[in-house]
C-alpha positions as YAML, in Angstrom:
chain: A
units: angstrom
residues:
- id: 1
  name: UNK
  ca: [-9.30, 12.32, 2.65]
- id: 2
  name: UNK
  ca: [-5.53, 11.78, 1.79]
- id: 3
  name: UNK
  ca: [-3.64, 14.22, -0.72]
- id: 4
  name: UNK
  ca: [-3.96, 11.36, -3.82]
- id: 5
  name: UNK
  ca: [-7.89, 11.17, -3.19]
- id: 6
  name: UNK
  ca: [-7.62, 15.20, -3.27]
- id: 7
  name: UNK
  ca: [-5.04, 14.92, -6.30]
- id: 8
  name: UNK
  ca: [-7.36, 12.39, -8.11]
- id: 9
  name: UNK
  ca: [-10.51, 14.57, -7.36]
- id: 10
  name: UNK
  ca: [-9.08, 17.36, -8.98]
- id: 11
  name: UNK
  ca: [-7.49, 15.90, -12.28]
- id: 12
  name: UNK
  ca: [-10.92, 14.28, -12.83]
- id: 13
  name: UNK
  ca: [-12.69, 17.58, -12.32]
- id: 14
  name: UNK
  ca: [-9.67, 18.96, -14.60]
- id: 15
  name: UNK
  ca: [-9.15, 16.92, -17.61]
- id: 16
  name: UNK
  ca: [-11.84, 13.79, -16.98]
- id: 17
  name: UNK
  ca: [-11.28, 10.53, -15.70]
- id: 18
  name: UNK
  ca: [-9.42, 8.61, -18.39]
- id: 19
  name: UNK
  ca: [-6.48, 11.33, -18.47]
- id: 20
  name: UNK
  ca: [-6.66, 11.27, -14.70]
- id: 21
  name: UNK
  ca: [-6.32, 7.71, -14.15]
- id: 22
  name: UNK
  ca: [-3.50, 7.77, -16.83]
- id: 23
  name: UNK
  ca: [-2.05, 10.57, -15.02]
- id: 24
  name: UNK
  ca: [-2.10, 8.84, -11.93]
- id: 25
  name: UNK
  ca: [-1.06, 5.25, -12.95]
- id: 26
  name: UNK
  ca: [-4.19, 3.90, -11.98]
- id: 27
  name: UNK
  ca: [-3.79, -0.04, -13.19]
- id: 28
  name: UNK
  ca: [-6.68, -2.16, -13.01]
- id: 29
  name: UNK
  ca: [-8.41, -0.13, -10.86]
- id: 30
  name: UNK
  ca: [-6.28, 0.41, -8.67]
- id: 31
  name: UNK
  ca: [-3.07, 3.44, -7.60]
- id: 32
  name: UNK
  ca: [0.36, 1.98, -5.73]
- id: 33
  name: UNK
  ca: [0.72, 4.49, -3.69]
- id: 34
  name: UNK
  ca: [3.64, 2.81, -1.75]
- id: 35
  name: UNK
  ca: [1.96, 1.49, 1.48]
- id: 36
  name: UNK
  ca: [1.72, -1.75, 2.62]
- id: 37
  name: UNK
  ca: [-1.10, -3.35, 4.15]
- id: 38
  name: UNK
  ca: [0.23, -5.24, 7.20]
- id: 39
  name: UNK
  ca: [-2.15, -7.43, 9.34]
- id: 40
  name: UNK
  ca: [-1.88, -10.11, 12.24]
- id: 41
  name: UNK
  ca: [-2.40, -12.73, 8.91]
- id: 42
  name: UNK
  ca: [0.74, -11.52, 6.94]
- id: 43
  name: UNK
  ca: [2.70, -9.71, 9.30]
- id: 44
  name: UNK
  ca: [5.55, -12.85, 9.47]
- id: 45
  name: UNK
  ca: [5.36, -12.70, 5.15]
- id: 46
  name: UNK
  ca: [5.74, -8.84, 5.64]
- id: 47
  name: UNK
  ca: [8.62, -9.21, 8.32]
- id: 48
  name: UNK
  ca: [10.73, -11.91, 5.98]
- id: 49
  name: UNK
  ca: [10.05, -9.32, 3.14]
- id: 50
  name: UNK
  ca: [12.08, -6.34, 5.03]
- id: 51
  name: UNK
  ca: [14.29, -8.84, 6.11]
- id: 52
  name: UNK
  ca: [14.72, -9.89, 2.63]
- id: 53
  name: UNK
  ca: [15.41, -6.10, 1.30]
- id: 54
  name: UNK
  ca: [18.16, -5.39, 4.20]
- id: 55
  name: UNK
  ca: [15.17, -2.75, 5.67]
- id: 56
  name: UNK
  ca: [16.04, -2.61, 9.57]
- id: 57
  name: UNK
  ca: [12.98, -2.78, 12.52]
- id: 58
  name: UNK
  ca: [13.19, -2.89, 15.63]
- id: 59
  name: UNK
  ca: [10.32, -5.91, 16.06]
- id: 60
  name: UNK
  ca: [10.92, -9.16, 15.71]
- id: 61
  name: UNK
  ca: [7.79, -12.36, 14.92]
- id: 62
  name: UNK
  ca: [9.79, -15.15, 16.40]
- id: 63
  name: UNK
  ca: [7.87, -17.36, 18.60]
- id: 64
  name: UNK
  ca: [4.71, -15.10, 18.02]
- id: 65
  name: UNK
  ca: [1.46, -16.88, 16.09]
- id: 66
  name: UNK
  ca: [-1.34, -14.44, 14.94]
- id: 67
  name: UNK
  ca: [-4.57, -15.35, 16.41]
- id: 68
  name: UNK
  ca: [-6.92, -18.01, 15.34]
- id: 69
  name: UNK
  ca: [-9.72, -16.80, 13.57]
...
């Protein structure tokens, strides 16, 4: 279990779920915690996006296809 499951856990046991989820930004459901989900489908979209906000890596996608499915 990662520390916002723990964190979440605990305000709900604390002060009940609607203050917890307010506490913890939960929007639709759902808490940004900051990480993206990369995959072989979106991994060019996710490389232009870095590229996009000056974010360095050492990888490159050119003249690599993800696999058919």
């Amino acid at each position: 279990m990662g520390y916002k499951s723990v964190q979440m856990i605990y305000l709900i046991a604390t002060k009940g779920k609607d203050a917890a989820f307010a506490e913890m930004g939960v929007k639709n459901g759902v808490i940004d915690t900051g990480v993206d989900v990369v995959t072989a489908k979106n991994l060019k979209e996710y490389e232009a996006s870095l590229d996009a906000r000056g974010i360095p890596h050492e990888w490159t996608t050119q003249g690599w296809e993800p696999p058919s499915q």
